[in-house]
C-alpha positions in Angstrom: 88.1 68.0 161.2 91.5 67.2 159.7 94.0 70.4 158.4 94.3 71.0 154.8 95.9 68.9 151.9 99.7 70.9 151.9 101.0 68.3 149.0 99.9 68.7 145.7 100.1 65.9 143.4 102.2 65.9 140.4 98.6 65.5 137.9 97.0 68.5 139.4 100.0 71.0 139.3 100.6 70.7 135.3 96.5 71.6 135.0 96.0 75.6 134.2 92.3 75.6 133.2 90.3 79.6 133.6 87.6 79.4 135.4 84.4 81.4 134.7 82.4 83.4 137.7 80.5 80.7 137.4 82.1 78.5 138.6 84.3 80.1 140.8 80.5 80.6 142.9 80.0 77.2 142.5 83.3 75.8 144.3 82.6 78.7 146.3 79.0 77.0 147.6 80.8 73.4 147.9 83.8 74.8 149.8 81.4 76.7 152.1 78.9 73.2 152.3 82.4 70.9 152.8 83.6 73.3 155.7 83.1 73.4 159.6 84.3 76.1 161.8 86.5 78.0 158.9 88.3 74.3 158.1 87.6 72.5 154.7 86.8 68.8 155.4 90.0 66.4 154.1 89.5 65.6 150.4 87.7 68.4 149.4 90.2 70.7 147.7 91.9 67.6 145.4 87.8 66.9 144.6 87.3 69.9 143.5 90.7 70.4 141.6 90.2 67.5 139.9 86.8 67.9 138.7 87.3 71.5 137.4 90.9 70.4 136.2 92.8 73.3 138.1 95.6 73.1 140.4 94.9 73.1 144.1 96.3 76.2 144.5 93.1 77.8 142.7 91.3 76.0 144.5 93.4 77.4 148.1 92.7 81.2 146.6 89.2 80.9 145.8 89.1 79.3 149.7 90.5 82.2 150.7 88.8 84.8 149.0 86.0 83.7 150.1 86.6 83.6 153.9 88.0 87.3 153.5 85.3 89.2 151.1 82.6 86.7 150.7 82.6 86.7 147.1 84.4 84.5 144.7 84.3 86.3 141.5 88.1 86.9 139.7 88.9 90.6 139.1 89.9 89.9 135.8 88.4 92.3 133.3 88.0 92.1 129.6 90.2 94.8 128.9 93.4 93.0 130.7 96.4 92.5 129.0 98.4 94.4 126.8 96.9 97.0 125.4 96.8 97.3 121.2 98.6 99.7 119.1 96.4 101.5 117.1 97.5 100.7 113.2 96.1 103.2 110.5 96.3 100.9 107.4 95.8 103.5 105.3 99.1 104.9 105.6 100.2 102.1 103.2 98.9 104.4 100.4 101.3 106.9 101.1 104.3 104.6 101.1 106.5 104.2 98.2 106.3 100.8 96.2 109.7 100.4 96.5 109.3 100.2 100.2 106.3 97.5 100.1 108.1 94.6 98.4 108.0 92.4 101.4 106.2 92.4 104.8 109.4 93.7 106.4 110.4 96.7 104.7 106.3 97.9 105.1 106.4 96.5 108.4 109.6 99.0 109.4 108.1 102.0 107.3 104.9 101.9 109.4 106.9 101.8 112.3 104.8 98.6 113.8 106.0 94.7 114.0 105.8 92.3 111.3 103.7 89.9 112.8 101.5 92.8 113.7 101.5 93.9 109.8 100.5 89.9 108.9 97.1 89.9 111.0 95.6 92.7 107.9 97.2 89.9 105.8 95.6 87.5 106.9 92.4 89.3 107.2 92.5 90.8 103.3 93.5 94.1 104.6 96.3 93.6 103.0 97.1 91.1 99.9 99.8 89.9 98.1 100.1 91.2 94.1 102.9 90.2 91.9 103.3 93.2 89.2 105.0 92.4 85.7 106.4 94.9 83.6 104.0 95.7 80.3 104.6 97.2 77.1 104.8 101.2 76.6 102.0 102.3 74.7 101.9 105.0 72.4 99.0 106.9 71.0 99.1 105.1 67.3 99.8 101.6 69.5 96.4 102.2 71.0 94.3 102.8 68.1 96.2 99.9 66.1 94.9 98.0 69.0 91.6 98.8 68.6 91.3 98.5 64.8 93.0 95.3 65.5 89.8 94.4 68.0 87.0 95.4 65.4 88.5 93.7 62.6 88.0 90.2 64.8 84.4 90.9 65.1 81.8 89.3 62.3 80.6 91.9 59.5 77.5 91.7 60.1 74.5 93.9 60.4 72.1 92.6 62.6 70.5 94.7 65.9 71.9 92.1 68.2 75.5 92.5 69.8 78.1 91.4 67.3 79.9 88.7 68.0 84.0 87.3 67.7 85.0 85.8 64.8 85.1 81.7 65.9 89.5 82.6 64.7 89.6 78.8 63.3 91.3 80.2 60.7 94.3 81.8 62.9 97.1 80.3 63.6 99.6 82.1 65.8 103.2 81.9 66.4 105.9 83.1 68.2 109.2 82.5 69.2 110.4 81.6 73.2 113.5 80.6 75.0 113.5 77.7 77.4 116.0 77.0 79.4 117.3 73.5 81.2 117.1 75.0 84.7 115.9 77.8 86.4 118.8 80.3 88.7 116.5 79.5 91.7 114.2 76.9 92.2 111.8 75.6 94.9 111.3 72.2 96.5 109.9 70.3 99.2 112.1 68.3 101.3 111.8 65.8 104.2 113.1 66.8 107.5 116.0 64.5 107.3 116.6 65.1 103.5 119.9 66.4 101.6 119.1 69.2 100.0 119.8 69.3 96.5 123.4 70.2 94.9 122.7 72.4 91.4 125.9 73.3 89.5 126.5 75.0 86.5 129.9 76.9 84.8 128.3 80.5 84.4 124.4 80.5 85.7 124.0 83.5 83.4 124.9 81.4 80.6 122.4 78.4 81.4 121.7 76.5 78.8 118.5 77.5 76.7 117.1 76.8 73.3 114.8 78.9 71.0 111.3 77.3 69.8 109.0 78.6 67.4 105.4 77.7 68.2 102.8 77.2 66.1 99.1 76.7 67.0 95.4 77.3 65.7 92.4 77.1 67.6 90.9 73.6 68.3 88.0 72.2 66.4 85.0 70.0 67.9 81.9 68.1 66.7 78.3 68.4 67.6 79.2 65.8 70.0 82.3 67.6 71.8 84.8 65.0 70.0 87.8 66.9 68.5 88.4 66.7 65.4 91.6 69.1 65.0 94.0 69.5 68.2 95.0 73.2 66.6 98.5 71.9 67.4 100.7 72.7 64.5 104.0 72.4 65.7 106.9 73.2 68.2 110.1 74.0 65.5 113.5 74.0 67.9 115.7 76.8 66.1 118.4 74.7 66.4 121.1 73.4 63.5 123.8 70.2 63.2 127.4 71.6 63.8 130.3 68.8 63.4 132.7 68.8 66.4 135.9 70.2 66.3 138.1 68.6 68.5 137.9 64.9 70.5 136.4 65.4 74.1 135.8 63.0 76.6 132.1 63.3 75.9 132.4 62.6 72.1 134.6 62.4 68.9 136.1 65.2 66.8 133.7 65.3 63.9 130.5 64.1 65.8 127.2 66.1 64.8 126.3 67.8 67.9 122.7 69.9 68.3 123.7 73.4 68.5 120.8 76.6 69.2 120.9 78.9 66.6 121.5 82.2 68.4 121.6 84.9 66.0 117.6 84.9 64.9 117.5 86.7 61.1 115.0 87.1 58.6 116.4 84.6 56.4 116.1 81.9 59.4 112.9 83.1 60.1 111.9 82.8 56.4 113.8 79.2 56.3 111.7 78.1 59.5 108.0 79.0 58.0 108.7 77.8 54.4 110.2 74.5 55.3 108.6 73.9 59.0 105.3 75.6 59.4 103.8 75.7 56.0 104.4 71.9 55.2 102.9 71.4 58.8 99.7 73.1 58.2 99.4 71.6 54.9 99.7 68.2 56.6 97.5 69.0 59.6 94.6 71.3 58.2 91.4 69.8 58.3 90.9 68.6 54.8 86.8 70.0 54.8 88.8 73.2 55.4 91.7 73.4 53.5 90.1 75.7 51.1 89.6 78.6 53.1 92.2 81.3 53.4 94.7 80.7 56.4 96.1 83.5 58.2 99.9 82.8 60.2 99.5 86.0 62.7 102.9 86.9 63.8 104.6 89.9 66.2 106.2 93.0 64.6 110.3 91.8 65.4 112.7 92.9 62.7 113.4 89.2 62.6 110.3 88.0 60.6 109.1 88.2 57.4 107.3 91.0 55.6 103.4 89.8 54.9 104.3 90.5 51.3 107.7 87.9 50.6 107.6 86.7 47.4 109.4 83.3 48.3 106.8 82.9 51.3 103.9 83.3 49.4 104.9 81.3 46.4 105.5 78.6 48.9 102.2 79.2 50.7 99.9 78.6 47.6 101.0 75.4 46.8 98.7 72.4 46.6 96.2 75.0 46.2 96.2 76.0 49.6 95.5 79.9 50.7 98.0 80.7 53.4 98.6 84.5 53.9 100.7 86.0 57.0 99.2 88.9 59.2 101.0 90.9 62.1 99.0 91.7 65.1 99.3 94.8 66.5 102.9 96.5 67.8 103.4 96.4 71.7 100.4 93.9 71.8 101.7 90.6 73.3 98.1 90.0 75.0 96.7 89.8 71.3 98.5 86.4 70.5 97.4 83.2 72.6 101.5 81.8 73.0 102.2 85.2 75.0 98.7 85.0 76.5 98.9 82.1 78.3 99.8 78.9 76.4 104.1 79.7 76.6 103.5 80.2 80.4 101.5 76.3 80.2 103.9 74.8 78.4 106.8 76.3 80.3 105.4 75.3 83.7 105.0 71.4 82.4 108.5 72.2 80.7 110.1 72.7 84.1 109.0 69.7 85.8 111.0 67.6 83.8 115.1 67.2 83.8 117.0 67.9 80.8 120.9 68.0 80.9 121.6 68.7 77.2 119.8 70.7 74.5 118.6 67.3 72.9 117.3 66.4 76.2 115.4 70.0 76.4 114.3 69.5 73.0 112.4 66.1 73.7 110.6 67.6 77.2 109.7 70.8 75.2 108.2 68.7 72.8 106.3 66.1 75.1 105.0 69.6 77.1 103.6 71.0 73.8 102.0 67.4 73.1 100.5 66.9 76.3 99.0 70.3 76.3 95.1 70.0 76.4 93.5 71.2 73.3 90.4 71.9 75.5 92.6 74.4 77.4 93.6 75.4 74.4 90.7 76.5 73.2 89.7 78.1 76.3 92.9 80.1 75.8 91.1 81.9 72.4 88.0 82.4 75.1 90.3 84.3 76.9 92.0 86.5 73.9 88.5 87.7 73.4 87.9 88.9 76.5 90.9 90.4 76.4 89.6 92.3 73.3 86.4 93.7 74.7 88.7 95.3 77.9 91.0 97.0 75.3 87.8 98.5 74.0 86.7 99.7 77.4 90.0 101.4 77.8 90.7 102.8 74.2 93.2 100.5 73.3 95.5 100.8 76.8 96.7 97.7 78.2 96.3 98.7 81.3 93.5 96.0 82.2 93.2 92.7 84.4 92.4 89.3 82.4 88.4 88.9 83.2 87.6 85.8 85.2 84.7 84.2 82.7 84.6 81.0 84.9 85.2 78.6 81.8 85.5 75.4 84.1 81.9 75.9 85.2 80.7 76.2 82.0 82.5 73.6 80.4 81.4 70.9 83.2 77.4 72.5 82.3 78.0 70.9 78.8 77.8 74.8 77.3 81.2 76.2 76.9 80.5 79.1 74.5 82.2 79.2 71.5 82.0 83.0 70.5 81.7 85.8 72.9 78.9 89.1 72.3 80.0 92.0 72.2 78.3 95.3 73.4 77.0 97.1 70.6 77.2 100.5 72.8 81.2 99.3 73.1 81.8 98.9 69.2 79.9 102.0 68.2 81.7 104.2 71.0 85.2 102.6 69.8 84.1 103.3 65.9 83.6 107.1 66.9 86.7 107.1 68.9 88.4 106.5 66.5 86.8 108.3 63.8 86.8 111.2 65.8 91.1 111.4 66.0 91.1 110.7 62.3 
């Protein structure tokens, strides 16, 4: 019999494979078989190695255990290793908010490593909520609110639930900065990449411009083929200022597009007499342009009184019925721009580059044009959902947007148009209400 293998070869050293009891008693019986006299035959131990991808030294120990004890079963047990820290989780309801703003700070509060703290993250222990600041509600707020909910459902009598008004006639607007750049931004780079160089003279004073939005909700055939986009305009606040003095970027006495900063009533007035009206005129279905047209607006100092004189003498010409409304004070989440259609327009804003306030004017515009109007008029889907979880809550805004799965219904062919209403709901917020008066 030749002596053992003392060279192992460079392929078998790098191999760390964990082998089972298995078939450490199987190597056992072939080391036992391919021995004579308490010497392994030549050749064996690099077989072996290589057919269970181990080093030869696992193969030497097993060998050796073995010969000593007769069994060749590892001692390692399933509790080996480092033993776990117990965590109790629920300890994170007793931490301060202010303390649980990133995975450090409530990593150190619990006393217990961040990468031990991500493991409940990644199992949905834990999960990530990004909390924006809401409106303070007051009692007459609240039950604005809700008289604000029932008058959007239809009068009618019937024993079924009552529905939401279809709000064709609506159209809503608001006011909203943009702004040419964000402070911080977020990219994706190449490995090798530059990263970007952003500059500005004061990045508290970036460059911004005010827009007044206008929209209405979308109309559609029998056939799902629009026939009305509800868009009826994006209105830069914005006015034509002469230069004063030469500059290398233009002439003394060149008209430059400066943002009208100070917002008052009269430019508010000036802005829905000579902007929006003549747009709605222009764009109103002409089947519809009998019925009466509400403009819902916010509460702001800024905007005109629903009873102007000027406004409403404007309004009725051509025959047309055009009143203003105000929604609700404190109620953002009862007008589709706050809702969600100024955070769509913004994001689609902000993909685009715009170095001067003409430049922002033109991407503002394309957003607003490229906006879906099938989006859109999911958008008044979700403003009526909104309205039945006021009414759950007696007019609070404390509430998450309800996830109606639209998409799915929309891809069925049966996207509903108006949503029901419980009937227990209404009557129980009719009482309410009656009840405090």
């Amino acid at each position: 019999m030749s002596t053992m293998v003392q060279h192992e070869p460079e392929t078998f050293r790098k191999k760390r494979s964990f082998l089972n009891n298995d078939q450490r008693k199987i190597i056992a019986q072939l080391l036992i078989k391919n021995s004579c006299g308490g010497k392994l035959k030549s050749g064996t131990v690099i077989w072996l190695a290589s057919k269970y991808s181990v080093s030869i030294d696992v193969i030497y120990r097993i060998w050796k255990q073995v010969s000593q004890t007769g069994d060749a079963s590892h001692k390692r047990t399933k509790n080996c290793g480092r033993k776990r820290v117990a965590v109790d989780i629920e300890k994170v309801r007793d931490i301060s908010l202010a303390k649980r703003s990133t995975l450090q700070s409530l990593a150190f509060a619990l006393g217990i490593s961040k990468t031990a703290l991500f493991k409940f993250v990644k199992d949905g222990t834990l999960r990530r909520h990004s909390n924006a600041l809401k409106p303070q509600m007051k009692d007459s707020n609240m039950k604005d609110r809700l008289r604000f909910c029932l008058s959007m459902l239809e009068e009618t009598s019937l024993p079924h639930d009552p529905e939401f008004k279809f709000m064709h006639n609506i159209v809503h607007i608001d006011e909203k900065w943009f702004y040419m750049t964000k402070k911080s931004a977020n990219y994706y780079l190449l490995e090798n990449e530059d990263e970007p160089y952003r500059t500005c003279k004061n990045k508290n004073f970036i460059g911004k411009v005010m827009f007044l939005v206008a929209v209405a909700r979308p109309r559609f055939d029998d056939g799902d083929k629009e026939i009305f986009s509800g868009k009826i305009g994006v209105f830069p606040l914005v006015q034509k200022v002469a230069a004063k003095r030469s500059s290398i970027n233009r002439a003394s006495g060149t008209l430059e597009t400066k943002p009208i900063t100070s917002i008052t009533k009269e430019v508010s007035r000036n802005f829905l007499i000579n902007k929006v009206l003549p747009a709605i005129k222009e764009k109103w279905p002409r089947e519809h342009a009998m019925e009466t047209i509400y403009i819902q607006q916010d509460n702001a100092p800024c905007h005109v009184s629903i009873d102007d004189e000027e406004f409403h003498k404007a309004a009725s010409e051509g025959g047309f019925d055009i009143r203003l409304s105000c929604q609700p004070p404190n109620s953002p989440d009862l007008n589709v721009l706050d809702l969600s259609f100024f955070n769509v327009i913004q994001s689609l804003q902000q993909k685009e580059v715009s170095k001067s306030v003409d430049e922002l004017i033109e991407v503002v515009q394309n957003s607003y044009d490229n906006f879906s109007s099938k989006q859109s008029d999911k958008n008044f889907l979700t403003l009526q959902s909104c309205m039945i979880e006021i009414m759950k809550i007696k007019g609070s805004n404390n509430y998450r947007i309800p996830h109606m799965k639209k998409e799915v219904l929309l891809n069925r062919g049966i996207p509903p148009t108006q949503l029901k209403c419980d009937r227990e709901l209404v009557e129980n917020t009719f009482q309410y209400l009656n009840n405090d008066n």
